[in-house]
C-alpha positions as CSV (number, residue, x, y, z in Angstrom):
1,X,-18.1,-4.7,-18.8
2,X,-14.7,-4.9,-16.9
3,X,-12.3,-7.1,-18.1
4,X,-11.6,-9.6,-15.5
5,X,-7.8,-11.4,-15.9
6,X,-8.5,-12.5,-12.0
7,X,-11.0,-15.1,-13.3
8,X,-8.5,-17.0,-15.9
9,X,-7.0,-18.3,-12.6
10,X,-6.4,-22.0,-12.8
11,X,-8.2,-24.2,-10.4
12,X,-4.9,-26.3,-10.3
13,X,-2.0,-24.4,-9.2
14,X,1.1,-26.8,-8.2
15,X,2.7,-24.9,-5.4
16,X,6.2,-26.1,-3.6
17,X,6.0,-24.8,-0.1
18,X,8.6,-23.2,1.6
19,X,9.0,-24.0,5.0
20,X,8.0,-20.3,5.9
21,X,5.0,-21.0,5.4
22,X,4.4,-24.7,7.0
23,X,3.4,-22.8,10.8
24,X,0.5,-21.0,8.9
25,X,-0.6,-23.9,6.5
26,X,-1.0,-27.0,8.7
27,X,-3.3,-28.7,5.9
28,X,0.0,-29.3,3.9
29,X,3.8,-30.8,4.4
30,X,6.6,-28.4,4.4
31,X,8.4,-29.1,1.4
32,X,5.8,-30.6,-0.9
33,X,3.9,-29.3,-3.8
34,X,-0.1,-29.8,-2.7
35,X,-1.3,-33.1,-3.6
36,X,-4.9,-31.6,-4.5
37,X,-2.8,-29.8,-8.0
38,X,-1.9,-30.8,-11.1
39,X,2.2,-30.9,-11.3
40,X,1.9,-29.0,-15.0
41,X,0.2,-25.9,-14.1
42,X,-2.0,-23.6,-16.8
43,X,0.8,-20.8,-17.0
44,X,-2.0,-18.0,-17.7
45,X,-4.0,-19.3,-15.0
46,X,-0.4,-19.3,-12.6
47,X,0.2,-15.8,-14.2
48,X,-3.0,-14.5,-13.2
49,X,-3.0,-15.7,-9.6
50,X,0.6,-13.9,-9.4
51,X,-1.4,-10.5,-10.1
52,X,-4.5,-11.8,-8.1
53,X,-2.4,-12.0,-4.6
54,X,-2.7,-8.1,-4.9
55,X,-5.8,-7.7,-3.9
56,X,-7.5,-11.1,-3.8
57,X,-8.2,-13.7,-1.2
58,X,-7.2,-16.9,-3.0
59,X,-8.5,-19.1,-5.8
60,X,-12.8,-19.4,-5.5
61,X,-13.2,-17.9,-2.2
62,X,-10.5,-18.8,-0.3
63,X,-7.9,-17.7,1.3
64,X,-4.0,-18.8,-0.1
65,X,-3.3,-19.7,3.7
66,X,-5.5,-21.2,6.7
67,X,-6.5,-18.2,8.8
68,X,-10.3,-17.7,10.9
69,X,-10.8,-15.0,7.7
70,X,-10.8,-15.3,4.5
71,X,-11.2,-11.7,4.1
72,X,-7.9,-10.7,6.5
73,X,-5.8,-12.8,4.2
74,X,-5.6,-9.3,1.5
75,X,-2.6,-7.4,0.8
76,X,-4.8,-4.6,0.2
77,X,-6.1,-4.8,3.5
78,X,-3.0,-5.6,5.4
79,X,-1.2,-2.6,3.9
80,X,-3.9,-0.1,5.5
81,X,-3.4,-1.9,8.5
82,X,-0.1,-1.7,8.6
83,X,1.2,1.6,7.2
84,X,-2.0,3.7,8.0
85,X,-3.7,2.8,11.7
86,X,-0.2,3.1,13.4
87,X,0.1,6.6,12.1
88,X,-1.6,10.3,11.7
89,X,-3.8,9.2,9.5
90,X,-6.3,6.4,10.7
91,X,-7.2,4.3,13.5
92,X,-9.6,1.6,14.0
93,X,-11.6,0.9,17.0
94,X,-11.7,-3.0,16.5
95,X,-10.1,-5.3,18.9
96,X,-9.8,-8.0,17.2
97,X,-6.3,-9.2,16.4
98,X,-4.5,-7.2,18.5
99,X,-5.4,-4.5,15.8
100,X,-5.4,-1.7,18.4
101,X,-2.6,-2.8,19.3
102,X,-1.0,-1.5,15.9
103,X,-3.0,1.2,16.2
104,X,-1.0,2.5,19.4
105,X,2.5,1.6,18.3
106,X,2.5,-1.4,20.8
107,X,2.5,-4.5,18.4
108,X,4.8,-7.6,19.2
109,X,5.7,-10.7,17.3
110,X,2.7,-12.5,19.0
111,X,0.5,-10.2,17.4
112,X,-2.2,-12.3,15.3
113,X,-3.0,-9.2,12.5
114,X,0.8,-9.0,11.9
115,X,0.9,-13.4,10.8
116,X,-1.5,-12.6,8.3
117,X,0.7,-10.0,6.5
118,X,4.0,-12.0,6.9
119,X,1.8,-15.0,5.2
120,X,0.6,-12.9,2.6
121,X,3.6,-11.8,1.4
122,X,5.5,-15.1,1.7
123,X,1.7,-16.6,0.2
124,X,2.3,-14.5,-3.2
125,X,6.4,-14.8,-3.2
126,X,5.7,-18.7,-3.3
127,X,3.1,-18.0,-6.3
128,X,5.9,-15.8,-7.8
129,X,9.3,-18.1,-7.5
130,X,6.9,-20.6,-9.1
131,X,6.3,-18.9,-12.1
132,X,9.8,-17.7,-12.5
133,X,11.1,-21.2,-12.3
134,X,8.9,-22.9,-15.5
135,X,10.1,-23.0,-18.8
136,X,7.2,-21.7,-20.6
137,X,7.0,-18.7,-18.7
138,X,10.8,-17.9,-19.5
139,X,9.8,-18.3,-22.9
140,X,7.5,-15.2,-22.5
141,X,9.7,-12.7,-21.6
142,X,7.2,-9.8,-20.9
143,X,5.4,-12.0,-19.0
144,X,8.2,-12.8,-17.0
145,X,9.6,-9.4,-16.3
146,X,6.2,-8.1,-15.1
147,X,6.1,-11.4,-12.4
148,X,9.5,-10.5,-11.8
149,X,8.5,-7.0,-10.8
150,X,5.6,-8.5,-8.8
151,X,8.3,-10.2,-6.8
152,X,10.1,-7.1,-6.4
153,X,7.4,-5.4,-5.1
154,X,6.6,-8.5,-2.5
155,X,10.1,-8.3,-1.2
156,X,10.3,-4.5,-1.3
157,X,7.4,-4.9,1.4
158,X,9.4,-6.9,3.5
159,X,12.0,-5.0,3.2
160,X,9.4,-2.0,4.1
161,X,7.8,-4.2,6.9
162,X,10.2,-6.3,8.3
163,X,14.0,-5.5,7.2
164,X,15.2,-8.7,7.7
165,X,12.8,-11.1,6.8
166,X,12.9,-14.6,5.5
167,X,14.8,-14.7,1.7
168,X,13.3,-17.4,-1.3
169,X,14.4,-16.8,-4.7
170,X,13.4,-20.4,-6.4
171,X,11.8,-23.3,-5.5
172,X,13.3,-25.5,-2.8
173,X,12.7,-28.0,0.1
174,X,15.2,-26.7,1.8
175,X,14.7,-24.3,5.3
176,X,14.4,-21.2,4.9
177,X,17.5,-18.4,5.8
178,X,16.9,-15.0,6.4
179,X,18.1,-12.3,4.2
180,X,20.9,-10.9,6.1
181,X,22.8,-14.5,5.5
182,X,22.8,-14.0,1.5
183,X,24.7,-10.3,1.9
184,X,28.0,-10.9,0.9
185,X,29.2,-8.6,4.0
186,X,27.8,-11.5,6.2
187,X,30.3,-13.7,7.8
188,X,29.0,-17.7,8.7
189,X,30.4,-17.7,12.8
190,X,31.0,-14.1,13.6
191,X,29.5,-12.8,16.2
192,X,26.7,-9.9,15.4
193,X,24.1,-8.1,17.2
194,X,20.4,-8.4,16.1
195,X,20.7,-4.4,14.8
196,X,23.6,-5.5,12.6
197,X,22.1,-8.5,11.3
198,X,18.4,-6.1,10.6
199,X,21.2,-3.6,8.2
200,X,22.7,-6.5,6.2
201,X,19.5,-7.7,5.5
202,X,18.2,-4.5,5.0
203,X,21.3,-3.3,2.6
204,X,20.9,-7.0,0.8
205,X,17.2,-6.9,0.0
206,X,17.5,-2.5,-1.6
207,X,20.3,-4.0,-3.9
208,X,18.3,-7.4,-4.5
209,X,15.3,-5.4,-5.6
210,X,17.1,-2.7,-7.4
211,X,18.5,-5.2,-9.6
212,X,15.2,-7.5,-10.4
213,X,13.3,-4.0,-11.4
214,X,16.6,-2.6,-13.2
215,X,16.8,-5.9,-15.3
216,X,12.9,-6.0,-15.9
217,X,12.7,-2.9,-17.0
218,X,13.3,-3.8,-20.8
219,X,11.1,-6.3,-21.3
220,X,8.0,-4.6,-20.1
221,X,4.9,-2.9,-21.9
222,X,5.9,0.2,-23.0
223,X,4.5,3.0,-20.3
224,X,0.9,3.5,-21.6
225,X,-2.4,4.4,-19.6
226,X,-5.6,2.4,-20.8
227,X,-9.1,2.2,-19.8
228,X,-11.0,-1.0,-18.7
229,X,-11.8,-2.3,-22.2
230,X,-8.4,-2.0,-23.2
231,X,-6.9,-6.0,-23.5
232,X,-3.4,-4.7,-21.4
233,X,-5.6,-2.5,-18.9
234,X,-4.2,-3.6,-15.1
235,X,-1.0,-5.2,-16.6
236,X,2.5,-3.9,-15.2
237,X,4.7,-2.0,-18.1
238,X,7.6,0.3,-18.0
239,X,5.4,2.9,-15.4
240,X,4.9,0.8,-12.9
241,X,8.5,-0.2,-12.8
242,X,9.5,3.4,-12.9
243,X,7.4,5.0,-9.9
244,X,8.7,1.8,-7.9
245,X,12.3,2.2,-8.4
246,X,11.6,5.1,-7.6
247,X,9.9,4.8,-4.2
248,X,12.9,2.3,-3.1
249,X,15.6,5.0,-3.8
250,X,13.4,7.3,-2.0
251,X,13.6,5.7,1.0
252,X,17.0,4.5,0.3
253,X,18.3,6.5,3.6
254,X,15.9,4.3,5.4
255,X,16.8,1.4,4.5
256,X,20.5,1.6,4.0
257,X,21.1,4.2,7.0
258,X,18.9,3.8,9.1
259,X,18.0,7.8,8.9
260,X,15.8,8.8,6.1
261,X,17.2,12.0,5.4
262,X,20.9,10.5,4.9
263,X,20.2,9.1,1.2
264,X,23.1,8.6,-1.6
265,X,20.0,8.0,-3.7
266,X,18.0,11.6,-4.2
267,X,18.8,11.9,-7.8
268,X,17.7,8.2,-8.9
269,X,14.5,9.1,-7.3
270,X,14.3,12.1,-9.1
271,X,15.7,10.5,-12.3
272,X,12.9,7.1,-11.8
273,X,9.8,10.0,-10.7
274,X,10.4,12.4,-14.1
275,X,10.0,8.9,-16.2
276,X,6.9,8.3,-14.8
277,X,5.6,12.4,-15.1
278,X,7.3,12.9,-18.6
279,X,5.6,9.4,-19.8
280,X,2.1,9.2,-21.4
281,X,0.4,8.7,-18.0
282,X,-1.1,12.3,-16.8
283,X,-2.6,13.7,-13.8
284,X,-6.4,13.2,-13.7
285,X,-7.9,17.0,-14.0
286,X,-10.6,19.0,-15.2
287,X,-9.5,19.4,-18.9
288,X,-9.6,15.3,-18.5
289,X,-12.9,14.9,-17.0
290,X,-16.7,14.6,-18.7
291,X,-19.5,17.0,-18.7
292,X,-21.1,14.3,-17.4
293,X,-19.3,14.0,-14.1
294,X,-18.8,17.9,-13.7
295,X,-22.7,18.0,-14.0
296,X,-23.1,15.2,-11.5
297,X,-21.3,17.6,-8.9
298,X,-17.6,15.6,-9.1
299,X,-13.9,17.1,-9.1
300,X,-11.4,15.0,-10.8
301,X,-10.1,13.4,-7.5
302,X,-13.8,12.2,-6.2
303,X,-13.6,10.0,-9.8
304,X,-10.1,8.1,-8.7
305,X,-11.9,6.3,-5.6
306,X,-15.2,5.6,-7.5
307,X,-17.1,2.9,-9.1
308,X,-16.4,3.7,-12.6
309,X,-12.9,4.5,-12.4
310,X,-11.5,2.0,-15.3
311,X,-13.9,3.8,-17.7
312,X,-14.3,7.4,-16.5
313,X,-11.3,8.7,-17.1
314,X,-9.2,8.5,-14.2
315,X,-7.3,5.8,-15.3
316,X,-5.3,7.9,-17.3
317,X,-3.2,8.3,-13.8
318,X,-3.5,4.4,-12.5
319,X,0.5,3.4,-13.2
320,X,-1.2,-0.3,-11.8
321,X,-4.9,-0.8,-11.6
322,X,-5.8,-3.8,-9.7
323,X,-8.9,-4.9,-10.8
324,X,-12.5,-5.5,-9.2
325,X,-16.0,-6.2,-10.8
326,X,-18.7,-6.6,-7.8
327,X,-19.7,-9.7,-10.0
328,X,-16.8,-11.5,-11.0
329,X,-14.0,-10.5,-8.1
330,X,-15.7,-10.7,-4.6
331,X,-13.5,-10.6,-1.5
332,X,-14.2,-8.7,1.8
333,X,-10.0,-7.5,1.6
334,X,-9.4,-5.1,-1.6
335,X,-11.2,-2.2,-2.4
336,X,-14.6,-3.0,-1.0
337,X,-12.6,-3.0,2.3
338,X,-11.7,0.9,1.7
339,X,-15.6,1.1,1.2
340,X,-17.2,-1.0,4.3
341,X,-14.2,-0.4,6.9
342,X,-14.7,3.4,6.3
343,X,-18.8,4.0,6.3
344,X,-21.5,3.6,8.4
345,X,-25.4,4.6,7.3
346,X,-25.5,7.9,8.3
347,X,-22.8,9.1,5.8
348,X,-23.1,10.1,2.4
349,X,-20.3,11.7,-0.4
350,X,-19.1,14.8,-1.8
351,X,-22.3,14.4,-3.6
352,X,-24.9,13.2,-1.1
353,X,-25.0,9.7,-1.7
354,X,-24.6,6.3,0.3
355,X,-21.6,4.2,-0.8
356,X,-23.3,2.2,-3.1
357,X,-22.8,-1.0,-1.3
358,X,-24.4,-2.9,1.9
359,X,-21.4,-3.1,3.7
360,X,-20.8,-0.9,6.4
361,X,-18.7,-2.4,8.7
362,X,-18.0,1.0,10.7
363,X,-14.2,0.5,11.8
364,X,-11.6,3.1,10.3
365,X,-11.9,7.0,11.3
366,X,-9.0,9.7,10.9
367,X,-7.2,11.0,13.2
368,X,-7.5,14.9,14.5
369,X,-3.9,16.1,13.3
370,X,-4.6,14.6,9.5
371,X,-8.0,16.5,9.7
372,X,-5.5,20.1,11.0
373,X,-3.9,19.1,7.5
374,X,-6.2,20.6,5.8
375,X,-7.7,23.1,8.4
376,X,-6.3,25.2,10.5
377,X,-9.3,25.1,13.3
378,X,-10.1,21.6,12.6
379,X,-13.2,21.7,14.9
380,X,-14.5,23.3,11.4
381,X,-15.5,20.1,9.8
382,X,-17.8,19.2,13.0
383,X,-21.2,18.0,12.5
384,X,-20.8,19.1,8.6
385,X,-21.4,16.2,5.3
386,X,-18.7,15.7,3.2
387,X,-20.6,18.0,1.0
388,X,-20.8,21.0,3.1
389,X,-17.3,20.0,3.9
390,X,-16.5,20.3,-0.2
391,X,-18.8,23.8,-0.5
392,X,-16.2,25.3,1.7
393,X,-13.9,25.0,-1.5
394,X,-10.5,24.5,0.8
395,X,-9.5,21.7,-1.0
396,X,-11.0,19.1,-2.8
397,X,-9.3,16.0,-1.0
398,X,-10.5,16.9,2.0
399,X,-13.3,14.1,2.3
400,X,-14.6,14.2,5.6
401,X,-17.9,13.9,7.5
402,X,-18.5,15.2,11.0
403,X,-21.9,14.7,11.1
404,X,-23.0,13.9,15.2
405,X,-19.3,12.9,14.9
406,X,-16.6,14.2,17.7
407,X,-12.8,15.7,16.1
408,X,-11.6,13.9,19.3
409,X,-10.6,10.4,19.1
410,X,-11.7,9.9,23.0
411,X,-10.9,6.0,24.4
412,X,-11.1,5.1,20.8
413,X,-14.1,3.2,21.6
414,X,-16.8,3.4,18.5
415,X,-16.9,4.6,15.6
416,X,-18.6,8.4,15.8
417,X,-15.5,8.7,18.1
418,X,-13.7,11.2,14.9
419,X,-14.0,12.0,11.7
420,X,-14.8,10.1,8.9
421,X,-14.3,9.8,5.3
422,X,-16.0,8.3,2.4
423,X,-13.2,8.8,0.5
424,X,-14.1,5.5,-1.8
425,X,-17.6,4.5,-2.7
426,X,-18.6,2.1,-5.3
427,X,-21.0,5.2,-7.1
428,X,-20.4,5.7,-10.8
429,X,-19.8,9.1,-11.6
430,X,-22.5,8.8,-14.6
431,X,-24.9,8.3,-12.0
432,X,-25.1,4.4,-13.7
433,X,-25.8,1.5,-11.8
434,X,-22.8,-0.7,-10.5
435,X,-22.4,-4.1,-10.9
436,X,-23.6,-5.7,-7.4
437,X,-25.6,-4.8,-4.2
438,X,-22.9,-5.9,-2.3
439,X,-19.5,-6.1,-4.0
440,X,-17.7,-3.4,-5.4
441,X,-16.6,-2.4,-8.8
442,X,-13.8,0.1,-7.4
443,X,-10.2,-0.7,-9.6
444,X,-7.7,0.5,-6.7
445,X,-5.0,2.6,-8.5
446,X,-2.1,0.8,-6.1
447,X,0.4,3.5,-8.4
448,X,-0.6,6.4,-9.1
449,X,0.7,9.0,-11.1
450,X,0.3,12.0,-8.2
451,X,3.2,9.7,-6.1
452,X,5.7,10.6,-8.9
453,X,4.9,14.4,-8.3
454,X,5.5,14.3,-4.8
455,X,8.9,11.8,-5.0
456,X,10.0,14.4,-7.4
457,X,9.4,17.7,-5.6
458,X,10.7,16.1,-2.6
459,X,14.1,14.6,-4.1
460,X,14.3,17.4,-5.9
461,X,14.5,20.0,-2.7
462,X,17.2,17.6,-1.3
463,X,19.2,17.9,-4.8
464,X,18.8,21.3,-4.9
465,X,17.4,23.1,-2.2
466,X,13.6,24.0,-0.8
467,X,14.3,27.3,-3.2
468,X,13.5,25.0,-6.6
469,X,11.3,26.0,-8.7
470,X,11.0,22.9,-10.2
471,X,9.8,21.2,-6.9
472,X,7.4,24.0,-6.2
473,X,6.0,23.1,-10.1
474,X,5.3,19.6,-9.2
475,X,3.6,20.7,-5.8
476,X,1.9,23.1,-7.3
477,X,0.1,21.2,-10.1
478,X,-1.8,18.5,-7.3
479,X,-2.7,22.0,-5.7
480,X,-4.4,22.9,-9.1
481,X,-6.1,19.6,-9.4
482,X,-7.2,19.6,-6.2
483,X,-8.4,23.5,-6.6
484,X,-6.9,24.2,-3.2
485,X,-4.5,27.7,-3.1
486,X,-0.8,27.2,-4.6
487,X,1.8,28.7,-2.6
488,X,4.8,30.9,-3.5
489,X,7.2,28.7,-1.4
490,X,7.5,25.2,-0.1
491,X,9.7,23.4,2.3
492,X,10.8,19.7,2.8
493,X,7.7,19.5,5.8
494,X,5.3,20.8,3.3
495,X,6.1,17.7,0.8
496,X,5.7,15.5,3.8
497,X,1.9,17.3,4.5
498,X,1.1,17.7,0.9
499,X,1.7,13.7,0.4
500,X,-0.7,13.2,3.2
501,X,-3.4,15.4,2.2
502,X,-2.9,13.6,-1.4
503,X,-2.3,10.0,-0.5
504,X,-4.2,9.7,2.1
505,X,-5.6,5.7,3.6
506,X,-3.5,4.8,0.4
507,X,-1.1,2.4,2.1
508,X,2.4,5.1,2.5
509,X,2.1,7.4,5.6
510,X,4.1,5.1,7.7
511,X,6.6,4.6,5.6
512,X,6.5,8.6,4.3
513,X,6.8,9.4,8.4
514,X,9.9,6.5,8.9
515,X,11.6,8.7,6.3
516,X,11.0,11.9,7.6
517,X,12.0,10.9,11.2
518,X,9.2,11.3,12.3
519,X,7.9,7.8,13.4
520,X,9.6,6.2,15.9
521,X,12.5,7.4,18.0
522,X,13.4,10.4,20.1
523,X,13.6,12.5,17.3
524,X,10.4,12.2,16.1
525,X,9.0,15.3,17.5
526,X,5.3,15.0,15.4
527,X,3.2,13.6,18.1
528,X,-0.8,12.6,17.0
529,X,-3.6,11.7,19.4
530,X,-2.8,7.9,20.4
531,X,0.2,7.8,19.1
532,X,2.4,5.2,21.9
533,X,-1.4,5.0,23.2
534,X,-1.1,8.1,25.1
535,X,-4.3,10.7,24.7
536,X,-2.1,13.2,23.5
537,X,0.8,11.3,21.7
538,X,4.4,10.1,23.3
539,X,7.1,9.0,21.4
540,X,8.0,5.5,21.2
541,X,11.1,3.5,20.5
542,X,12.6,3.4,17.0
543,X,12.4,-0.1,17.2
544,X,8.7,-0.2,16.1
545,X,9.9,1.4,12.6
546,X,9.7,-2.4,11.7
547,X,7.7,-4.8,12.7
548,X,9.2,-8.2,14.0
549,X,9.2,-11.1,12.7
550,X,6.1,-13.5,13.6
551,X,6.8,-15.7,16.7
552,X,5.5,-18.1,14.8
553,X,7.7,-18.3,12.1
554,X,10.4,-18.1,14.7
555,X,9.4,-20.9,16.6
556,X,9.0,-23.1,13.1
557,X,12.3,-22.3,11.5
558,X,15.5,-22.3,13.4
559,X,17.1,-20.4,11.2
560,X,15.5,-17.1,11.8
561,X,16.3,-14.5,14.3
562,X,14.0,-12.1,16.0
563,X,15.2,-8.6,15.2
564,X,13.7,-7.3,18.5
565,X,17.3,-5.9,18.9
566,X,16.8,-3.2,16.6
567,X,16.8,-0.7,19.8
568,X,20.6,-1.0,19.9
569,X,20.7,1.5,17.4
570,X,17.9,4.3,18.9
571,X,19.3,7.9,18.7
């Protein structure tokens, strides 16, 4: 049986709200902690609700924040709805909450998807600042530094998201400023554009989080891969530090230039990526993997995205399993999201099996370029199963079904309308039988072991050219796992393919296209069907490489400015 740490989660949570939050949570006053708590919090139970805002909905079913959906409130789900249906990748046919919208590059601050991922984040940095300001948590200082890198994580998505979004640190009634104000560069009555004020809170928030994870670091678990009976199993430790320092100087060009490719930061990537590879945590491959599965007709990557993941071996490579027992954690926003977003009943797996689960809620396809990816005629995967698809032996990440399924995306109208892919499903690779009808069992590996490869090849050609034959090892070894045909040379766009075709619907393209300039701006030169909303693809302004701030939140809190002025600096 899964170990389930979500469950310790206090009933009682005293919570000071910030004022960022008042427009979304009209039950309560800005300012106060919620009457309906005790002020002396269980600090396990507080603990566990700081890992919990990962991937859950709130404490017994609902949601942290007052939305129409419980289920919309996820990070999990917010993060494939924000950095994978605005790219190559996915779309979703739904038109509820201006979600199209996203999908065709056209969102604006109005848009109602967009509240619930500002609210999440600010929903789990109030859970966070809480923690961190109680005196029995300080006195459990690996406790502490894995919250702390929680934190991290929740403002390196703003940072991701929104560049210049509103900063908290602590607990306090005070309004809410926005990040750019705490840069020491900023100035209190000078005059600044909105693009100037985006960079200093851009450059503020890389060096805030770079020093929370750099003074962390010691006081975490040692790096260590465990299974789902293991007590620390889904805990952050030294690896999941690593591989995220790592991802922020990755995109430190991004973020601090405002051009992905101009980066002071290639060889802390690389440095922060060969922790993570040289560390006990290993690919997931065939030397790794049971008889059992083999037998069953699996290949190491089908067992990432199953069921039985925690216990099967594939945790080996899960730097930060978040945790889900169909029994225990139900929620219609982590993994079973992957599951029911992606299916419908005429599908089946690599294996030809349903998804083990009732939910099939029909919504997410991919897109025709990601399917070219893989496949040079892409038209090659129509009206096959994703296990015809796998007897083609091309690669084994390419989980697709075309079955009575066009490659064209059309008026983006219902779901047969592309390719799917049953990527997750809730089956155990033993064949056993999972926890629930209904709810899934799936741990989603939010850091994975694979990501380290890729940062690594990928700094690594910017360090020392496309030539390395170090970058081409660490390319080369996901090509082994995935038994698809290593090459004899790669270049910087082959790292940018290769970390589609490996982390695919996993929450990074956008960000991986922002860096490549390849998003938006004119010199994004990638076009995908959609993209900008056109059939075949237009660019779109560099603007929409963040999203702007909720017009909520900037009608609530006077201190806030829209960055809708971030097309001042297009090029």
């Amino acid at each position: 049986m899964k170990l389930n740490k979500f469950k310790t989660i206090a009933p009682a949570v005293a919570l000071l709200l910030t004022a960022s939050l008042s427009s979304c949570m009209d039950d309560l006053d800005k300012g106060n902690i919620n009457p309906n708590v005790d002020a002396s919090p269980n600090i396990t139970g507080l603990y566990s609700k700081c890992y919990a805002g990962l991937i859950m909905e709130g404490n017994d079913g609902n949601a942290d924040f007052t939305i129409d959906d419980a289920g919309k409130s996820t990070l999990l789900r917010n993060l494939f709805n924000f950095n994978e249906i605005p790219t190559d990748e996915a779309i979703c046919w739904w038109s509820d909450g201006g979600i199209t919208d996203v999908a065709y590059n056209k969102f604006d601050s109005g848009n109602a998807t967009l509240k619930n991922l500002y609210y999440r984040l600010m929903s789990n940095i109030s859970y966070e600042n809480h923690f961190l300001s109680l005196d029995a948590a300080k006195a459990e200082p690996t406790k502490y530094a894995e919250v702390r890198v929680l934190r991290a994580y929740s403002y390196f998505l703003m940072l991701d998201f929104f560049g210049d979004p509103t900063f908290i640190d602590k607990i306090s009634a005070e309004t809410p400023r926005q990040a750019h104000s705490y840069n020491s560069k900023f100035e209190e009555g000078k005059s600044y554009t909105r693009a100037e004020l985006l960079q200093l809170g851009r450059e503020f928030l890389f060096n805030w989080v770079e020093k929370e994870l750099l003074e962390a670091e010691p006081n975490l678990l040692e790096a260590k891969p465990e299974t789902d009976t293991d007590p620390d199993y889904g805990r952050i430790d030294k690896g999941t530090c690593w591989l995220l320092l790592s991802r922020l100087y990755l995109n430190a060009g991004t973020y601090l230039n405002n051009d992905g490719q101009n980066n002071p930061h290639w060889d802390k990537a690389l440095e922060y990526a060969e922790k993570v590879i040289n560390s006990p945590y290993k690919l997931f491959d065939d030397d790794k993997m049971s008889a059992e599965a083999k037998a069953n007709g699996y290949k190491p990557y089908d067992l990432l995205f199953m069921g039985d993941n925690g216990s099967n071996g594939a945790s080996c490579e899960a730097l930060l399993p978040l945790m889900q027992d169909g029994e225990k954690t139900q929620g219609y926003g982590g993994s079973l999201f992957y599951v029911a977003a992606l299916w419908d009943d005429t599908m089946g797996t690599v294996a030809d099996k349903g998804p083990a689960t009732s939910e099939k809620w029909q919504g997410m396809r991919v897109r025709p370029q990601f399917v070219k990816k893989f496949f040079t005629d892409p038209t090659v995967v129509v009206n096959k199963s994703a296990k015809e698809i796998r007897d083609m032996n091309v690669d084994d990440r390419a989980i697709f079904w075309g079955k009575d399924r066009t490659l064209e995306l059309g008026d983006n109208d219902k779901f047969a309308a592309g390719i799917a892919t049953p990527k997750w499903n809730n089956n155990y690779s033993t064949n056993g039988t999972p926890h629930d009808s209904k709810n899934v069992d799936i741990d989603f590996f939010l850091f994975r072991v694979a990501e380290a490869y890729l940062n690594a090849a990928e700094a690594e050609m910017h360090l020392n050219g496309e030539g390395s034959a170090k970058a081409k090892k660490y390319i080369n070894a996901l090509r082994e796992r995935a038994h698809a045909a290593k090459r004899d040379s790669y270049t910087l766009n082959d790292v940018l393919d290769e970390r589609s075709r490996e982390l695919y619907c996993e929450g990074l393209r956008r960000t991986d296209l922002i860096r490549f300039n390849q998003f938006g701006g004119t010199q994004a030169t990638y076009k995908w069907e959609l993209k900008g909303g056109s059939t075949n693809g237009t660019t779109f302004a560099k603007t929409n490489n963040v999203y702007p701030i909720p017009s909520s939140e900037i009608r609530s809190n006077k201190n806030l400015t829209q960055i809708d002025g971030y097309n001042e600096v297009q090029n």
